[in-house]
C-alpha positions in Angstrom: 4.6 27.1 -6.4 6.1 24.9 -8.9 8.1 23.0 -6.1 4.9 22.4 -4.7 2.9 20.7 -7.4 5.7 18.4 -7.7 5.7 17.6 -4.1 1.8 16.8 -4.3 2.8 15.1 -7.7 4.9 12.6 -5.9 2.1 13.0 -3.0 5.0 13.7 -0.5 2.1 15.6 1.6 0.5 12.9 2.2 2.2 10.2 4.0 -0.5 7.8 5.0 0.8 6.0 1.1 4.5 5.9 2.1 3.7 4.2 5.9 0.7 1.6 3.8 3.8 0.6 1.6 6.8 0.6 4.5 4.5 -1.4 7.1 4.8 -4.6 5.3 8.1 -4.3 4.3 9.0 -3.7 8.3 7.3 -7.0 9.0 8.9 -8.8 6.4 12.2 -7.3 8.2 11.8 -7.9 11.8 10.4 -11.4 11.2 13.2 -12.4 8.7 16.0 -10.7 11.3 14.5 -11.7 14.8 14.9 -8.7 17.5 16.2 -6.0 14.7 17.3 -5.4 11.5 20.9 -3.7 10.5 20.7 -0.2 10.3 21.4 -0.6 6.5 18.7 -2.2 5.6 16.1 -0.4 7.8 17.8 2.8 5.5 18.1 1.5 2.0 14.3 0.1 2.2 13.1 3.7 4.0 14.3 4.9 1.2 13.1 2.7 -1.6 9.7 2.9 -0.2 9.6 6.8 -0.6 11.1 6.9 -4.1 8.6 3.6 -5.5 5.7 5.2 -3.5 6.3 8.5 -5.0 6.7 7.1 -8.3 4.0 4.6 -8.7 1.8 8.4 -7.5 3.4 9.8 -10.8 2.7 7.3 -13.6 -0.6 6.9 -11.8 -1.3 10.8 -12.3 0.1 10.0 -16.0 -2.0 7.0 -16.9 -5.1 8.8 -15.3 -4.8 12.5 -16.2 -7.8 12.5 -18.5 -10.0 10.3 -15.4 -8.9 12.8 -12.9 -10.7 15.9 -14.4 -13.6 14.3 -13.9 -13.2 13.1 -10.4 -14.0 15.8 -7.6 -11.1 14.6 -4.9 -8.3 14.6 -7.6 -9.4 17.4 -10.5 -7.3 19.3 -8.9 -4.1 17.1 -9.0 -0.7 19.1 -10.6 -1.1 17.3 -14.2 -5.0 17.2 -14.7 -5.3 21.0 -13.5 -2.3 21.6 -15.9 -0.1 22.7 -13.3 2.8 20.1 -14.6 3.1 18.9 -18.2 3.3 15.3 -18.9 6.9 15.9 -20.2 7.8 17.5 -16.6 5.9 14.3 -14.9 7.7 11.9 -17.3 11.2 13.2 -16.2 10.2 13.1 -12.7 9.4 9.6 -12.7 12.6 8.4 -14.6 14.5 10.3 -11.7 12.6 8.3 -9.6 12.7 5.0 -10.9 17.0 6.0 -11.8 16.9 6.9 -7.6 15.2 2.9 -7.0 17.7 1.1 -9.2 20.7 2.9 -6.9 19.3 1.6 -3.9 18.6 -2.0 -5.6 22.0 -1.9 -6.6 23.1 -1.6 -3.0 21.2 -4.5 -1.9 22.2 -8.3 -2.5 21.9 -8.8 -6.2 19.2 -11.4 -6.4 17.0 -8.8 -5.0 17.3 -6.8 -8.3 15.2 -9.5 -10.2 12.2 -8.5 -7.3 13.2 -4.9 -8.0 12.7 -5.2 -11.4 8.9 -6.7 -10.6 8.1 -4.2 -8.4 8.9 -1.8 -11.3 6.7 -3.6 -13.8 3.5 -4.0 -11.4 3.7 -0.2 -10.8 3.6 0.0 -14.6 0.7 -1.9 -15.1 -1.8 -1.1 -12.2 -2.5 2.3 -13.3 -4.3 0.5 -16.7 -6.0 -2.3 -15.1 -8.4 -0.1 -13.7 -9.7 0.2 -17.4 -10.2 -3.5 -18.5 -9.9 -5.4 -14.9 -12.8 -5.0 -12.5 -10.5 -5.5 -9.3 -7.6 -3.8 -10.1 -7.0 -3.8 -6.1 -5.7 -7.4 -6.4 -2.6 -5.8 -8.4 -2.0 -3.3 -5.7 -2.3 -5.9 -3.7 0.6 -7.7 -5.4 2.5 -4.5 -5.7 2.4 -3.1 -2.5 3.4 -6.6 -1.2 7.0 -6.3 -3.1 8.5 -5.8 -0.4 8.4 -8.4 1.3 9.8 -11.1 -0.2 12.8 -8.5 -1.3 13.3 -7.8 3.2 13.2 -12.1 2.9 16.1 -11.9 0.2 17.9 -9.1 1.3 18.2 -10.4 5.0 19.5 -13.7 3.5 16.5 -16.0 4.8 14.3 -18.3 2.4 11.0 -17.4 0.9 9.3 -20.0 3.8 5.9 -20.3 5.1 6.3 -17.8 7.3 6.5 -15.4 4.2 3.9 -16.6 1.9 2.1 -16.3 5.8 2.8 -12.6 5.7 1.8 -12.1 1.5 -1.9 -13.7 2.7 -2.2 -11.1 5.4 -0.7 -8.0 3.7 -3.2 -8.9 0.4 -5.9 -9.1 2.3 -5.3 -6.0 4.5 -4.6 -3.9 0.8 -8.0 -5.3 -0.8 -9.6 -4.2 2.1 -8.8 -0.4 3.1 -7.9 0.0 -0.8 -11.8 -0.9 -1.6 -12.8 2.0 1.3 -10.7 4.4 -0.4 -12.3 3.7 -4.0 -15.8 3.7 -1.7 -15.0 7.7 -1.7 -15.0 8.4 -5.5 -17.7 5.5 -6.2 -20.3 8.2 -7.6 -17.8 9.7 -9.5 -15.9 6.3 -11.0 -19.8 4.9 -12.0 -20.5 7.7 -14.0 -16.8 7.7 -15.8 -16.7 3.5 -16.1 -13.6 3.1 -14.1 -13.7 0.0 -12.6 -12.5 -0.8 -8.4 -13.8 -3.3 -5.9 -15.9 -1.0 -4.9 -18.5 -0.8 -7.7 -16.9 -4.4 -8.2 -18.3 -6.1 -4.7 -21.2 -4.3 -5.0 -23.9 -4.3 -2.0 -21.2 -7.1 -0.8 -18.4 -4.2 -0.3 -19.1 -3.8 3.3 -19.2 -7.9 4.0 -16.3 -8.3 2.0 -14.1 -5.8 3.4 -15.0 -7.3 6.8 -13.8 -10.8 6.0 -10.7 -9.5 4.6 -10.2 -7.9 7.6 -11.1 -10.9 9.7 -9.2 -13.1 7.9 -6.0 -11.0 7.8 -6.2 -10.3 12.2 -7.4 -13.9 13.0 -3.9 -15.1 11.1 -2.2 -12.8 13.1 -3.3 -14.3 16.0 -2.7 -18.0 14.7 0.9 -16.5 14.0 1.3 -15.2 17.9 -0.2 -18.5 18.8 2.2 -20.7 16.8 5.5 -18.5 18.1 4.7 -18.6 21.8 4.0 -14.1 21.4 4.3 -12.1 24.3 1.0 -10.5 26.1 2.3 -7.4 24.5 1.8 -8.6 21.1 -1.8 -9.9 21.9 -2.6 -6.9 23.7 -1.5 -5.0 20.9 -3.2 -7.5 18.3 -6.5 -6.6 20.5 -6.0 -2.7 20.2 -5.3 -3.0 16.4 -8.2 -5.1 16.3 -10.8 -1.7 17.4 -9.1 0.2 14.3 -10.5 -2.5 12.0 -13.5 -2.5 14.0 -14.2 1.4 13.8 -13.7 1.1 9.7 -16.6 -0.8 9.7 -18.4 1.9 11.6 -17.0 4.5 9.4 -18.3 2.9 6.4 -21.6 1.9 7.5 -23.3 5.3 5.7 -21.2 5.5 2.8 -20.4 8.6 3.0 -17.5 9.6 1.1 -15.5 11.7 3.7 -16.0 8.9 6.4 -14.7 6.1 3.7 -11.4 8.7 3.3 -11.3 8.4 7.0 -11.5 4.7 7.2 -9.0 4.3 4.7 -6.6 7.1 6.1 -6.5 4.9 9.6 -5.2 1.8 8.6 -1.6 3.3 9.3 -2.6 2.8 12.7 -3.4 -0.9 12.3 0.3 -1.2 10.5 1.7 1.0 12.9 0.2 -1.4 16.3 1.0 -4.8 14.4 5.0 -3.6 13.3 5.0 -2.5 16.9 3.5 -5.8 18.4 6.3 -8.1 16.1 8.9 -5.9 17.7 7.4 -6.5 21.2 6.5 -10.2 20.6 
């Protein structure tokens, strides 16, 4: 039992987190190594985007173990139902974080400097949700780290093609991260924690769709620009219905359909990685 608290701890039964956070990093490293990346690097960032994932999941559960009591979906989580102490969850995460640094070490060493970024966004997000009404535009920033370290470990410069790719990834995070905060809305108003989705307002829904526009119409510019094969456009269409059906999901706000919404987006990562391998 205790092996499992720490597995839900580090959310390693749900996976939908770990695929959000390794999509944009396989962008970033099929477009900065054109047809595949080596083997190593596929490896060491699988790898770093399990450990960070799981351990940005534990200081969250740390910062937020009074918040979660009082929140239906997570009152139940291993450190708010008392299941692991907070000295238990501490030592977990400096396992974790000890597991990243190995794996930064491996990679070319100007990526430490973006490793070392990527540890002090994960910090901080967990608290801007108490004095920063949008605290999605951190995660945005944070679950974009990736990127730029794929750029630096592959040895190519941080060009327009990858400030391209940050645009789209921030966009794509502000929007399915505001659907999953749409599920705990009742909840967060009555506690004062702030998210884009009290944030936005009645706007949520129109916002959330020109995120999503924007993000797929640059995708298209970018399969444009770089002469894409049908395949990527055919898959860029078919990607395109998953954003579509969000929108449908969310229509009635209702909190199990806004889980839903949120929990497909690995599809939309899944068809787009698979249309830059194809294109």
């Amino acid at each position: 039992m205790k092996w499992n608290a720490y597995l839900r701890l580090m959310r390693l039964n749900k996976p939908a987190g770990i695929l959000l956070l390794w999509f944009p990093t396989a962008w970033a490293l099929w477009l900065a190594n054109p047809g595949m990346p080596s083997l190593t690097l596929i490896i060491l960032f699988s790898l770093g985007t399990i450990i960070m994932r799981s351990a940005g999941c534990v200081i969250n559960d740390i910062a937020d173990r009074e918040i979660d009591k009082h929140v239906a979906r997570t009152k139940l989580r291993p450190i708010a139902c008392g299941e692991v102490t907070l000295k238990d969850a501490l030592v977990v995460f400096l396992v974790l974080i000890g597991s990243a640094l190995l794996i930064a070490l491996n990679l070319p060493f100007n990526c430490f400097y973006w490793a070392v970024g990527a540890l002090l966004i994960t910090l901080i997000y967990p608290l801007c949700k108490r004095f920063f009404k949008a605290p999605q535009l951190i995660l945005g920033i944070a679950f974009s780290m990736g990127i730029p370290m794929a750029y630096v470990a592959s040895a190519v410069a941080l060009n327009e093609e990858f400030i391209f790719l940050c645009v789209i990834n921030f966009c794509w995070i502000v929007a399915y991260d505001t659907m999953y905060a749409m599920t705990d809305k009742a909840d967060d108003l009555k506690i004062g924690v702030k998210y884009t989705a009290i944030y936005f307002a009645d706007y949520d829904r129109l916002i959330i769709g020109l995120l999503q526009f924007t993000l797929h119409a640059s995708w298209f510019y970018w399969g444009c620009i770089n002469h894409a094969t049908w395949l990527f456009f055919l898959l860029w269409f078919i990607s395109g219905l998953v954003l579509i059906f969000q929108q449908f999901l969310i229509r009635n706000y209702k909190p199990e359909d806004c889980y839903k919404a949120f929990n497909i987006s690995i599809y939309y990562g899944f068809l787009m990685w698979f249309a830059l391998i194809l294109a």
